[in-house]
PDB file of N, CA, C and O in Angstrom:
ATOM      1  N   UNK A   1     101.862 102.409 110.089  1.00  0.00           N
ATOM      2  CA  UNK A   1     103.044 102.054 110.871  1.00  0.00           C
ATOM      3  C   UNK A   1     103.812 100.959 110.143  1.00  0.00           C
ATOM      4  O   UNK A   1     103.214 100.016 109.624  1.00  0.00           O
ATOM      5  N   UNK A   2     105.459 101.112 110.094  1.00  0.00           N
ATOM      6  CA  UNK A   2     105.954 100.080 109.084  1.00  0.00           C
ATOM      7  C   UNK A   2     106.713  99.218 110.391  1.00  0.00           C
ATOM      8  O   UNK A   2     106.933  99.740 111.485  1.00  0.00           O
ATOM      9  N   UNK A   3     107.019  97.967 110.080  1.00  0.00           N
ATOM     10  CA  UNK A   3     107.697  96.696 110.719  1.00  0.00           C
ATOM     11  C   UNK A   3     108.878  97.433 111.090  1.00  0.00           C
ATOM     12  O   UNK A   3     109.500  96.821 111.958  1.00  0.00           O
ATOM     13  N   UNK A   4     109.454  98.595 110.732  1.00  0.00           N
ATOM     14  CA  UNK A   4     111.068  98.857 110.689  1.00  0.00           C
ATOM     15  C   UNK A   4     110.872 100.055 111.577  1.00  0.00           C
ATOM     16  O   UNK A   4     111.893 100.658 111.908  1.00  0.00           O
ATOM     17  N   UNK A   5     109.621 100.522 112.043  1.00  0.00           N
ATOM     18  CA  UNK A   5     109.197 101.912 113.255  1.00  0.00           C
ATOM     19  C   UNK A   5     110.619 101.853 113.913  1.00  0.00           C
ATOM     20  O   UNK A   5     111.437 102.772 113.853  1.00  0.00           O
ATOM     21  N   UNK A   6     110.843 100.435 114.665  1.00  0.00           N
ATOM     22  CA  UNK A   6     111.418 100.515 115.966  1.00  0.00           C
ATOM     23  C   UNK A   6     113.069 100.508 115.654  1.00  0.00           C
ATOM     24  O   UNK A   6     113.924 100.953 116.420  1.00  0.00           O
ATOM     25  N   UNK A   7     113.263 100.012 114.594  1.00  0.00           N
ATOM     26  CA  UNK A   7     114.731 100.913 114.147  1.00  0.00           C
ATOM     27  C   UNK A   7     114.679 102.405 113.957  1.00  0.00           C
ATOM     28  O   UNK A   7     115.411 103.041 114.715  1.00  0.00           O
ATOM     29  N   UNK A   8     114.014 103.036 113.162  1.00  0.00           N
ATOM     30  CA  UNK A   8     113.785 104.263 112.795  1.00  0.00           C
ATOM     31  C   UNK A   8     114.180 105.137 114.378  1.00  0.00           C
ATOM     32  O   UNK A   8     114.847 106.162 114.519  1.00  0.00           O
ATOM     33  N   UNK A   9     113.510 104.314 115.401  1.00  0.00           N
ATOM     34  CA  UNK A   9     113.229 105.361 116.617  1.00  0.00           C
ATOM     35  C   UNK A   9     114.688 104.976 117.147  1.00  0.00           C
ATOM     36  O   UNK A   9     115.356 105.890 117.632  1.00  0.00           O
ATOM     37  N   UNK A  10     115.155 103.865 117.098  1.00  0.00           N
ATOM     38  CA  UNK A  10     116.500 103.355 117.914  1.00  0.00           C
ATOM     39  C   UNK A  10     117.327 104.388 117.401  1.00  0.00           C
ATOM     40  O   UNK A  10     117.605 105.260 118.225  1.00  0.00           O
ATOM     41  N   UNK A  11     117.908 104.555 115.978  1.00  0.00           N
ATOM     42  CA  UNK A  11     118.289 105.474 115.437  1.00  0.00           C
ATOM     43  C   UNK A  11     118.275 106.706 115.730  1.00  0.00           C
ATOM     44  O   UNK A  11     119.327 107.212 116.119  1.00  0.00           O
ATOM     45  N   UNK A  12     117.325 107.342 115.641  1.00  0.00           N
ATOM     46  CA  UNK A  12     116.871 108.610 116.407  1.00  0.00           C
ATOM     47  C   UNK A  12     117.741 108.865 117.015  1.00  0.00           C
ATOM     48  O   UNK A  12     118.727 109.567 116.788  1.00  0.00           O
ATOM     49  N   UNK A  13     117.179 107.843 118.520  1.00  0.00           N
ATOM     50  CA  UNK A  13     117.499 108.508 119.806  1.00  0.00           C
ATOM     51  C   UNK A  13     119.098 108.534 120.344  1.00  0.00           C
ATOM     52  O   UNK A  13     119.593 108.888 121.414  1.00  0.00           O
ATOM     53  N   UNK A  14     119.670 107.996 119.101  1.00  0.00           N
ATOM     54  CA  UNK A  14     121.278 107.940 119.218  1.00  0.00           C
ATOM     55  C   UNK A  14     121.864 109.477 118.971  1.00  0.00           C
ATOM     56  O   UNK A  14     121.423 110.233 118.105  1.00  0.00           O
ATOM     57  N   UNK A  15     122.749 109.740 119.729  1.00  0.00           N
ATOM     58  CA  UNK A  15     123.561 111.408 119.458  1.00  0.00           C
ATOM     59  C   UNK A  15     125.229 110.809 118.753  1.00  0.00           C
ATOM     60  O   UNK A  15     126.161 111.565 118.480  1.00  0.00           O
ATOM     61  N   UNK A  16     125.235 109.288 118.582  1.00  0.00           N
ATOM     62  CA  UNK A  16     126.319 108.373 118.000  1.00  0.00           C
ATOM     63  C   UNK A  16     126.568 108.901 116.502  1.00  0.00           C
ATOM     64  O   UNK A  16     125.684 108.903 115.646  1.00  0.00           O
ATOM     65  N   UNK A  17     127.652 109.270 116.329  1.00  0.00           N
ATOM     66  CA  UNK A  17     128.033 109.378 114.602  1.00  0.00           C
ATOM     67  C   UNK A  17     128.024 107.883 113.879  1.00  0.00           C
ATOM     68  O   UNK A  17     127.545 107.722 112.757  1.00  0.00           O
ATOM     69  N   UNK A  18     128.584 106.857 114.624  1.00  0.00           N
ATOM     70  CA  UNK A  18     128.849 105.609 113.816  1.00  0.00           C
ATOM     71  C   UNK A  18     128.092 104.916 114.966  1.00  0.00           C
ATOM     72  O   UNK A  18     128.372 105.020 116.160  1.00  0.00           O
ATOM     73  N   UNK A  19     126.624 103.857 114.173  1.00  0.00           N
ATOM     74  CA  UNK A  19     126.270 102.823 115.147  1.00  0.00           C
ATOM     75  C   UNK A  19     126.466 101.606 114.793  1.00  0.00           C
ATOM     76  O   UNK A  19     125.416 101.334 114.210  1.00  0.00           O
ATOM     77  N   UNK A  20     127.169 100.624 114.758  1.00  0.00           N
ATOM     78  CA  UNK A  20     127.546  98.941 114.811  1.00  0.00           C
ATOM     79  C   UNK A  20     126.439  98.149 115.284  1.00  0.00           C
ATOM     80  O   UNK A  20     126.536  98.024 116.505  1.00  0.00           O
ATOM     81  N   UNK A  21     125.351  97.518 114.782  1.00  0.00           N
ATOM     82  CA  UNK A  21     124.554  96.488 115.134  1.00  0.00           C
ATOM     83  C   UNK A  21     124.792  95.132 114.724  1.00  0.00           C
ATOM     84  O   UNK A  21     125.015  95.036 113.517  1.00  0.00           O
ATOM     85  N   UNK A  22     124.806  94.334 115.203  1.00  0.00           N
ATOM     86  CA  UNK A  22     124.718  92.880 114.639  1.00  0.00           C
ATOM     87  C   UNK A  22     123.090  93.125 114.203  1.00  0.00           C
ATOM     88  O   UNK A  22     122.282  94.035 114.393  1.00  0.00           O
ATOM     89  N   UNK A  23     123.055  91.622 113.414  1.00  0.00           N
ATOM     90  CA  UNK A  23     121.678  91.376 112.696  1.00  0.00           C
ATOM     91  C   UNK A  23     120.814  90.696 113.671  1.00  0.00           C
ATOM     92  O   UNK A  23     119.629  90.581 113.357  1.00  0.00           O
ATOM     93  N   UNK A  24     121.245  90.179 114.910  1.00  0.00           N
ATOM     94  CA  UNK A  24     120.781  89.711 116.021  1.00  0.00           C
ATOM     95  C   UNK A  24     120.164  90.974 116.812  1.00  0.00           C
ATOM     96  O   UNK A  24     119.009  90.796 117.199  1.00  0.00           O
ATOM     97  N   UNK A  25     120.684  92.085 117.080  1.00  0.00           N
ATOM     98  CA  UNK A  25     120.370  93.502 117.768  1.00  0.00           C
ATOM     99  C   UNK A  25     119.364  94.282 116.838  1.00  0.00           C
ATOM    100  O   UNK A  25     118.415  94.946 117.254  1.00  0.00           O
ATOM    101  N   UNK A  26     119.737  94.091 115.427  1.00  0.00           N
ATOM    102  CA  UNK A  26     118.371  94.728 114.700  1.00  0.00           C
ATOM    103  C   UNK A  26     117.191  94.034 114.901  1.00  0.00           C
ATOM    104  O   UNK A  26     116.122  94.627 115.048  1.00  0.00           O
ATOM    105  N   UNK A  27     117.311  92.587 114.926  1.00  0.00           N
ATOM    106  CA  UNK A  27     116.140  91.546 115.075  1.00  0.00           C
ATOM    107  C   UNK A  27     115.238  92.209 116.271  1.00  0.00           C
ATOM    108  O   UNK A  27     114.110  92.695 116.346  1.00  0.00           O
ATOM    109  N   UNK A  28     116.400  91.958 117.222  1.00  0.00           N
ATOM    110  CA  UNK A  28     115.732  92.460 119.275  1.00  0.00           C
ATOM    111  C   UNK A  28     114.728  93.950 118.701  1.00  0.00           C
ATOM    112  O   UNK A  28     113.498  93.968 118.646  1.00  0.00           O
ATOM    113  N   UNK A  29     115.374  94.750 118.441  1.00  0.00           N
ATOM    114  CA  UNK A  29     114.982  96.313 117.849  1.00  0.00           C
ATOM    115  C   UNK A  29     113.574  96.207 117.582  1.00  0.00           C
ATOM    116  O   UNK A  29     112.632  96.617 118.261  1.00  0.00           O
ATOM    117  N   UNK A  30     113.579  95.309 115.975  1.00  0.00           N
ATOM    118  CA  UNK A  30     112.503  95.168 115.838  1.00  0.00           C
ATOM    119  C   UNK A  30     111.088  94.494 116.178  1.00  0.00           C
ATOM    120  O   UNK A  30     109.905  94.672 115.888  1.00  0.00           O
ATOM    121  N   UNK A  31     111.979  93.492 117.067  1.00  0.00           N
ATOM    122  CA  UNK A  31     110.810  92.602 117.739  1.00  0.00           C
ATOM    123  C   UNK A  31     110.062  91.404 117.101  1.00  0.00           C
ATOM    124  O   UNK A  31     108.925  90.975 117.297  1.00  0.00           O
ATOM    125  N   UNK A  32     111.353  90.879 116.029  1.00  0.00           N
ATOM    126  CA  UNK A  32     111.085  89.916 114.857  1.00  0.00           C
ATOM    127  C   UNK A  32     112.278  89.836 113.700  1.00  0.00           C
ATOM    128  O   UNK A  32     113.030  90.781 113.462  1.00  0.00           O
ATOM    129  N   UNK A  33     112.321  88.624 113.062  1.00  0.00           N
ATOM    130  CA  UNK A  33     113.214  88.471 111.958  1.00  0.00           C
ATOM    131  C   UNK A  33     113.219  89.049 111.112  1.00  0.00           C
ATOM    132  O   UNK A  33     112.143  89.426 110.648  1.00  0.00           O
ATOM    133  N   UNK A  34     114.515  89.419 110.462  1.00  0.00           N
ATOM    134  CA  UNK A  34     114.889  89.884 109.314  1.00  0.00           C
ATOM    135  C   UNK A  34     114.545  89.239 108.252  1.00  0.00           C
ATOM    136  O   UNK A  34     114.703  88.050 108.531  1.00  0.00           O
ATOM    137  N   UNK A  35     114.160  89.337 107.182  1.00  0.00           N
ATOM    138  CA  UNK A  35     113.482  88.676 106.027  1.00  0.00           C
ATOM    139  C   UNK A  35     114.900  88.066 105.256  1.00  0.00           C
ATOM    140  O   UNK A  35     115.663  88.910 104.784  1.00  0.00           O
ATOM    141  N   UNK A  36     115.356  86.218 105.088  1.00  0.00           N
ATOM    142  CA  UNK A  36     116.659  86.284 104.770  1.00  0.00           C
ATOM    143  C   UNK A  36     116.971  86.473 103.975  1.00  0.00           C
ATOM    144  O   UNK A  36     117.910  85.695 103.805  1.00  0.00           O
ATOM    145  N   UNK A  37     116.819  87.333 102.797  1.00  0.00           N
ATOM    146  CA  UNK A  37     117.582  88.373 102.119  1.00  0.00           C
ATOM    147  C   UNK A  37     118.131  89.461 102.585  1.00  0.00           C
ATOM    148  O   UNK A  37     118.974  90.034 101.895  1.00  0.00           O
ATOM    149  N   UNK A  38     117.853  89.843 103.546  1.00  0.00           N
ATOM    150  CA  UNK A  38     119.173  90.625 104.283  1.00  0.00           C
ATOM    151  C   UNK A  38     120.000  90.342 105.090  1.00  0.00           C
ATOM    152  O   UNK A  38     120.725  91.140 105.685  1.00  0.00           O
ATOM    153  N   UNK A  39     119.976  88.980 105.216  1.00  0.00           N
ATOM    154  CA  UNK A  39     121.550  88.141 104.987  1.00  0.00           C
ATOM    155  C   UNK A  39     122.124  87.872 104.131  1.00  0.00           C
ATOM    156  O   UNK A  39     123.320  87.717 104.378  1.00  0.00           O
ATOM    157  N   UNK A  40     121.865  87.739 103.249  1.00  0.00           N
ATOM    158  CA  UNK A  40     122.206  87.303 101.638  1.00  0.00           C
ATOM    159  C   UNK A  40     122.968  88.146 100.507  1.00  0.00           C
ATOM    160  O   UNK A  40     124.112  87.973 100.087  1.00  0.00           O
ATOM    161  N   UNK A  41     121.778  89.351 100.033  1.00  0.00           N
ATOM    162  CA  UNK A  41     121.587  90.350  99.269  1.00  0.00           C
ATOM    163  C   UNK A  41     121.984  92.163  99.932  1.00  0.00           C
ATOM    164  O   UNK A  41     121.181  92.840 100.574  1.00  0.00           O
ATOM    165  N   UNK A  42     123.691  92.685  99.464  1.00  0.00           N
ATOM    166  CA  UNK A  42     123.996  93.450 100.372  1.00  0.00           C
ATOM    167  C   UNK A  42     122.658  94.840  99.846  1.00  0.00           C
ATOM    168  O   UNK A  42     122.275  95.765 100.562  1.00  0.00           O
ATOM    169  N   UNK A  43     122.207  94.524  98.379  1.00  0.00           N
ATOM    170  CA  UNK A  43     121.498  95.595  98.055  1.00  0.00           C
ATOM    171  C   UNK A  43     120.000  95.704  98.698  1.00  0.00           C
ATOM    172  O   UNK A  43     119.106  96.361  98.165  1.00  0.00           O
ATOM    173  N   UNK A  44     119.788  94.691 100.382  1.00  0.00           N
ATOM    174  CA  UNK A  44     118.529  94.710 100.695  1.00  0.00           C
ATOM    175  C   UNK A  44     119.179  95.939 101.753  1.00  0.00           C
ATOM    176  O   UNK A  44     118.175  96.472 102.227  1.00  0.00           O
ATOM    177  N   UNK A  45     120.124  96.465 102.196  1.00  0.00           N
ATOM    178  CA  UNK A  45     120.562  97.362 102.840  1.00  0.00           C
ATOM    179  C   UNK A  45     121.272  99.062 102.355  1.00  0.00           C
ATOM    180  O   UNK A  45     121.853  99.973 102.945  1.00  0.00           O
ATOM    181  N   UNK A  46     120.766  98.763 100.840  1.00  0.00           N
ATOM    182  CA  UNK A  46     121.319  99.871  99.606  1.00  0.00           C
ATOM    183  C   UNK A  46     120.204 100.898 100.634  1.00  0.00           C
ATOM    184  O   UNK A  46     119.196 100.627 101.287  1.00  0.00           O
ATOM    185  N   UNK A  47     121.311 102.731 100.268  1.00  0.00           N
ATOM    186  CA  UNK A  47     120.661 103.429 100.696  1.00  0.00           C
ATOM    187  C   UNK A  47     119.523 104.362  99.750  1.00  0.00           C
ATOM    188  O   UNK A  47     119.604 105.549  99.435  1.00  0.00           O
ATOM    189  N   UNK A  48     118.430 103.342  99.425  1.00  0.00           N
ATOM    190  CA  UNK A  48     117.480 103.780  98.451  1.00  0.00           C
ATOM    191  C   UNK A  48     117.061 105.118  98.886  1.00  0.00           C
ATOM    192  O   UNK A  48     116.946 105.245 100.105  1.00  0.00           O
ATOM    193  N   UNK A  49     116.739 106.420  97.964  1.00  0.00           N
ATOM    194  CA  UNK A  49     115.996 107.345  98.196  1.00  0.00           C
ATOM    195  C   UNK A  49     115.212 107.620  97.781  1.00  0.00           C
ATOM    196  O   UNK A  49     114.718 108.709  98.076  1.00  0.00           O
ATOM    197  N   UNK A  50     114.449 106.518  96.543  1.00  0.00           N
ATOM    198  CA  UNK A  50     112.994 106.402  95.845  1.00  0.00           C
ATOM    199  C   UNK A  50     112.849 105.231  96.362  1.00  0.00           C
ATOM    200  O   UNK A  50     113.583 104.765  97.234  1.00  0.00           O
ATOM    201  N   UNK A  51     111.586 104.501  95.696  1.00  0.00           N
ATOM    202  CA  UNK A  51     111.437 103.420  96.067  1.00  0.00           C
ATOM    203  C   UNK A  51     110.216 102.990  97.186  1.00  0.00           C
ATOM    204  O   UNK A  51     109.665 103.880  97.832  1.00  0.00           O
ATOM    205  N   UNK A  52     109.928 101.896  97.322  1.00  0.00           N
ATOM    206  CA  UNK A  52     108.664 101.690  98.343  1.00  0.00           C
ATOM    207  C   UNK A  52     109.486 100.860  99.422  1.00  0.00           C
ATOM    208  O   UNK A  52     108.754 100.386 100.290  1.00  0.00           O
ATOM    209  N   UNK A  53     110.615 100.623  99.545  1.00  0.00           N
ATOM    210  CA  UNK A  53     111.113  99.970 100.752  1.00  0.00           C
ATOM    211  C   UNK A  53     111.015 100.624 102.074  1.00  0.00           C
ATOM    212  O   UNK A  53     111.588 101.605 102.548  1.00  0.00           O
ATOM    213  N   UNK A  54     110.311  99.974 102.442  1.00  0.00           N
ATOM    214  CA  UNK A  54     110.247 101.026 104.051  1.00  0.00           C
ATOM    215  C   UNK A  54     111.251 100.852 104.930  1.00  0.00           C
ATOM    216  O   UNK A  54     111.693 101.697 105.708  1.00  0.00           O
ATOM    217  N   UNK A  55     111.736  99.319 104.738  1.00  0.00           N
ATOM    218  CA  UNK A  55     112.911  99.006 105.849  1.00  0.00           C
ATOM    219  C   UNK A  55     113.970 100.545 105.762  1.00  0.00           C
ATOM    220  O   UNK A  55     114.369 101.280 106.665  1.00  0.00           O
ATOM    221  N   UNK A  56     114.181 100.599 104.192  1.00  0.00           N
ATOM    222  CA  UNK A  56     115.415 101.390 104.162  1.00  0.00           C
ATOM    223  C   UNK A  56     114.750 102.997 104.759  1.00  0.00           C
ATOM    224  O   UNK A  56     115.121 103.698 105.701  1.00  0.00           O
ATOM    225  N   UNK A  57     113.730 103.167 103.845  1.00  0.00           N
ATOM    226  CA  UNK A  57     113.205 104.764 105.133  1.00  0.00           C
ATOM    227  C   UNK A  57     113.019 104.570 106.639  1.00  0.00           C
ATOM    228  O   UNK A  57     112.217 105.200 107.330  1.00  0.00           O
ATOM    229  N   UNK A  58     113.857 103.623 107.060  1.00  0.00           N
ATOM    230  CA  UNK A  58     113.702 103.249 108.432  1.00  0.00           C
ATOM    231  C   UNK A  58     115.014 104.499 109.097  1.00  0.00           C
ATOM    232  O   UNK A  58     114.973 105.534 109.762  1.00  0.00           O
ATOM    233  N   UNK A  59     115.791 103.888 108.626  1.00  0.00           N
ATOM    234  CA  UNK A  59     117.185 104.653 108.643  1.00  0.00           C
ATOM    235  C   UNK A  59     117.392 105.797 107.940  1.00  0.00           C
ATOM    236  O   UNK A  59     118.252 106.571 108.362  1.00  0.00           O
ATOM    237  N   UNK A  60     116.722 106.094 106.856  1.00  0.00           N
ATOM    238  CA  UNK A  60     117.560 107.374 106.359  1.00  0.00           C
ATOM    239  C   UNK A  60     115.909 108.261 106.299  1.00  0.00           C
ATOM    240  O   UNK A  60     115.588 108.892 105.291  1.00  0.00           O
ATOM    241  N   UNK A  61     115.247 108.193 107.196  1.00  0.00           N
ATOM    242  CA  UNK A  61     114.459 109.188 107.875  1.00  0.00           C
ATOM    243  C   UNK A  61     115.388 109.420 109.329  1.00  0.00           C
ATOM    244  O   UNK A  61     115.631 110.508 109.851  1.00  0.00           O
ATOM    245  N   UNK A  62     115.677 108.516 109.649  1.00  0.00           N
ATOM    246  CA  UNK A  62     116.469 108.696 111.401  1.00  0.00           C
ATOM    247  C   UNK A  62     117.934 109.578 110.941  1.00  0.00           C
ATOM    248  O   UNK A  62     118.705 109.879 111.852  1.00  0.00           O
ATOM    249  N   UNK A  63     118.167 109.846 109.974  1.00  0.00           N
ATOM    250  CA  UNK A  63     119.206 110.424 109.426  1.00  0.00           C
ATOM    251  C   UNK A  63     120.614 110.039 109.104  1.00  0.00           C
ATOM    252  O   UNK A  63     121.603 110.755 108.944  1.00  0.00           O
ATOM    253  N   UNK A  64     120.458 108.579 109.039  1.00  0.00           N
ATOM    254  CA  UNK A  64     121.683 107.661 109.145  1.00  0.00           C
ATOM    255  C   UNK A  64     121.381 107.121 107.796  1.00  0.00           C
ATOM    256  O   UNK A  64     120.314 107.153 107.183  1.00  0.00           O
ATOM    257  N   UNK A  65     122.860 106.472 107.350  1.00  0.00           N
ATOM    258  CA  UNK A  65     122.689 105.546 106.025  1.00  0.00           C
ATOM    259  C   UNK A  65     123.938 104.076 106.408  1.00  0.00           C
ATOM    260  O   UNK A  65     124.553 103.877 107.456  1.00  0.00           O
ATOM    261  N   UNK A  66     123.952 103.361 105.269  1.00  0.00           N
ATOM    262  CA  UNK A  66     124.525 102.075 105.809  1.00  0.00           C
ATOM    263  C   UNK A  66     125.865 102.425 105.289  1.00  0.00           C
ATOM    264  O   UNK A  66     126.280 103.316 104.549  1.00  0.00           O
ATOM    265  N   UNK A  67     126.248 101.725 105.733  1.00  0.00           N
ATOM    266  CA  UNK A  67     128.251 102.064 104.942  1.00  0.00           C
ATOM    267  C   UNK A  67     128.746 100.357 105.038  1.00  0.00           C
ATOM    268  O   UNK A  67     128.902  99.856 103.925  1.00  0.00           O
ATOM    269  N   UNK A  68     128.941  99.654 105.928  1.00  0.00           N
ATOM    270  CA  UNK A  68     129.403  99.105 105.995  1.00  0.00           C
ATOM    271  C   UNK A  68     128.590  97.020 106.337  1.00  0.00           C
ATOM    272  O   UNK A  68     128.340  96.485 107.417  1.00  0.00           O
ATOM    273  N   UNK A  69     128.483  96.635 105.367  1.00  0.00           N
ATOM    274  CA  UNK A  69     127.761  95.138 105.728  1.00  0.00           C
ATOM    275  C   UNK A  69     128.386  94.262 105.749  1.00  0.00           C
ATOM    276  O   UNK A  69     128.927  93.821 104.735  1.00  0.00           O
ATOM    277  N   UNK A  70     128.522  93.666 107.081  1.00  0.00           N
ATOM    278  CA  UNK A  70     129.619  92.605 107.306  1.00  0.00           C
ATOM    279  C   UNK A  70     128.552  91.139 107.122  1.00  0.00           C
ATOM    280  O   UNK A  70     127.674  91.156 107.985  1.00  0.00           O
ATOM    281  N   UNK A  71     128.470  89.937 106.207  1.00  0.00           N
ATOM    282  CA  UNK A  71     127.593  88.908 106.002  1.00  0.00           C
ATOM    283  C   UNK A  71     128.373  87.728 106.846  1.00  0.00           C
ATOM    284  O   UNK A  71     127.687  86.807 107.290  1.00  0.00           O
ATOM    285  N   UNK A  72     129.417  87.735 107.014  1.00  0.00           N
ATOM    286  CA  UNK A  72     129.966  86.757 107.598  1.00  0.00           C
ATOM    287  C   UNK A  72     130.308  87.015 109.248  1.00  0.00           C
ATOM    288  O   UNK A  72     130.614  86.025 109.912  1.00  0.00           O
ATOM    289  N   UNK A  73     130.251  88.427 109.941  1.00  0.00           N
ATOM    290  CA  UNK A  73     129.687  88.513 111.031  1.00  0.00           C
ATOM    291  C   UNK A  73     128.450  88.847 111.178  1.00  0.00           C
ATOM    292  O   UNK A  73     128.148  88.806 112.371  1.00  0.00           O
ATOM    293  N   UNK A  74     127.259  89.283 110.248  1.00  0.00           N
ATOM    294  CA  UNK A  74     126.489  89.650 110.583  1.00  0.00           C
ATOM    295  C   UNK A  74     126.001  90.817 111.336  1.00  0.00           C
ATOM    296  O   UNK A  74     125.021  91.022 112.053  1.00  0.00           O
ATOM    297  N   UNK A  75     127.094  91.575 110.905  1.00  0.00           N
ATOM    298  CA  UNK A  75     127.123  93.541 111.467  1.00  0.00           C
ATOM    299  C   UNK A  75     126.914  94.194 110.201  1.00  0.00           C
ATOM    300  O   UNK A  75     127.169  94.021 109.009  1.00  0.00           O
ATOM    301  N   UNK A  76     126.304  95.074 111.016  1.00  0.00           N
ATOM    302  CA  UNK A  76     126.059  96.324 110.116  1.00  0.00           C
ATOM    303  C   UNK A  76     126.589  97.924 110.495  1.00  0.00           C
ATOM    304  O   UNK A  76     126.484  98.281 111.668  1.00  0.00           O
ATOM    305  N   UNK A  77     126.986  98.585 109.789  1.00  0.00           N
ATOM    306  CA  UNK A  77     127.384  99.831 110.674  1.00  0.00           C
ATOM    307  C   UNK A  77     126.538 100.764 110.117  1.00  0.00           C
ATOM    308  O   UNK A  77     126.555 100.683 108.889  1.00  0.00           O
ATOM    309  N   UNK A  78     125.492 101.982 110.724  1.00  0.00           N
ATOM    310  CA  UNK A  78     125.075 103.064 109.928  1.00  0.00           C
ATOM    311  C   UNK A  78     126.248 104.293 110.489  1.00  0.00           C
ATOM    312  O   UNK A  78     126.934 104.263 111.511  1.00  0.00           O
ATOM    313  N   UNK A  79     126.191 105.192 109.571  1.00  0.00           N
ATOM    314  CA  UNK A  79     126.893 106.550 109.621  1.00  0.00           C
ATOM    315  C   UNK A  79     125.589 107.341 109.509  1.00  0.00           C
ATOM    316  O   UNK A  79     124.603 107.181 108.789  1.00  0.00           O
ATOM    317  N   UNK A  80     125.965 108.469 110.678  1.00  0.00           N
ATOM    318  CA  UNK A  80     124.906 109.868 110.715  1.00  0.00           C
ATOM    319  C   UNK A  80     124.857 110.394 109.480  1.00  0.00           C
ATOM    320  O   UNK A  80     126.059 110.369 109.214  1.00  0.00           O
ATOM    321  N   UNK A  81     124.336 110.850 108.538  1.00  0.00           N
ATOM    322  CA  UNK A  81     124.504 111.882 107.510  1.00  0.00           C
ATOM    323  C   UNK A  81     124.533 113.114 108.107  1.00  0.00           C
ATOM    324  O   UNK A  81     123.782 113.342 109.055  1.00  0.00           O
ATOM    325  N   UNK A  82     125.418 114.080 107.620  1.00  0.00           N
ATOM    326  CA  UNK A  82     125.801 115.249 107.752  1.00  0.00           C
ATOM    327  C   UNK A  82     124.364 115.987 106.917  1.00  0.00           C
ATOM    328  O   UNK A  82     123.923 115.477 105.887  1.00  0.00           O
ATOM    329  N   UNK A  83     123.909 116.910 107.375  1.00  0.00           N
ATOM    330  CA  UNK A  83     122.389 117.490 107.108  1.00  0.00           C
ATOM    331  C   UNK A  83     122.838 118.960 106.977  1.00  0.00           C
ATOM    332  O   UNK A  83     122.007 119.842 106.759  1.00  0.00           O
TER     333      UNK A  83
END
């Protein structure tokens, strides 16, 4: 089980094309802090498709990817991928 389950499932259960989270609402999600490099570093939110990052197979198993990282509000937007 990875730290990022409970995004993965939030994701999911959305039928939303575009979802808007603050970094405060991913925190709640997950039930703990964001590691602060993903405040920092926009490539801790790159949509890796190798790699051992689990955060990012959090989201693009739920079928969404990131598009948009706002650091100075602290939003994030994922987009559905078209499958």
């Amino acid at each position: 089980m990875s730290k990022y389950d409970p995004l993965r499932r939030y994701l999911e259960q959305s039928l939303a094309p575009e979802i808007v989270l603050s970094f405060a609402e991913i925190e709640a999600i997950l039930g703990g802090a964001l590691p602060a490099s993903a405040r920092r570093h926009r490539a801790w939110w790159a949509n890796e498709q190798t790699g051992s990052h689990s955060h990012c197979r959090s989201w693009l198993d739920a079928g969404f990817e990131t598009t948009l990282v706002d650091f100075v509000r602290e939003r994030l937007t994922f987009r559905k991928l078209v499958r």
